[in-house]
N, C-alpha and C positions, 0 to 999 in steps of 0.2 A: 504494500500500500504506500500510496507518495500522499505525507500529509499536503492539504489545500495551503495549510499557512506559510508554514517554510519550506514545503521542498523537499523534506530531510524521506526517505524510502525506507520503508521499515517492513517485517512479516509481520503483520498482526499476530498471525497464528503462533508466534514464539513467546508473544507478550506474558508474564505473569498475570499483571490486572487489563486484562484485555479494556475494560471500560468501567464497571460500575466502582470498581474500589477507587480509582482515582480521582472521580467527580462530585463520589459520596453519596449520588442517589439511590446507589444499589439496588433497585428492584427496577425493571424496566426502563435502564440504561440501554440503547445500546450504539452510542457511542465508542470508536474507540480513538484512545487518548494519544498521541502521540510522542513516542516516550524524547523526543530531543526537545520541545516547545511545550506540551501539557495539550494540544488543539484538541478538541474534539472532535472528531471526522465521523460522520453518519457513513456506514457502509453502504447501503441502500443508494446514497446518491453516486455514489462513484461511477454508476454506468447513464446519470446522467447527467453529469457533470463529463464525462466522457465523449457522450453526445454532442454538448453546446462547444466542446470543444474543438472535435468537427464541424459542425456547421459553421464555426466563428474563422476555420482557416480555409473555408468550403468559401465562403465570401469572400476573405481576406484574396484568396486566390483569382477569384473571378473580377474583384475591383484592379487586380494587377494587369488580367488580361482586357481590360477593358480600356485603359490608358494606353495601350500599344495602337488603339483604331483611330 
């Protein structure tokens, strides 16, 4: 997992407090925390946060090809 705030690539899956012991709300956490910054990263959105990030270089590309006409 690449946390959204720093960058920093981490396995979740190696985590000891994957999420709830870090944030304290422990019951229906499911954030996980990222262990270099603390962030909290929703697993869930990662495939759509993944998404907008193709479509954001899906335009970026097409406004390139569009100043060459």
């Amino acid at each position: 997992m690449k946390c959204r705030m720093c960058g920093f690539e981490f396995d979740e899956t190696k985590l000891k407090n994957r999420g709830c012991m870090s944030c304290g709300k422990h019951s229906g956490c499911n954030q996980i925390h990222c262990p270099h910054c603390g962030f909290g990263n929703h697993p869930e959105f990662e495939d759509e946060f993944e998404f907008i990030n193709r479509l954001k270089n899906r335009i970026k590309r097409g406004k390139k090809d569009t100043n060459h006409y």
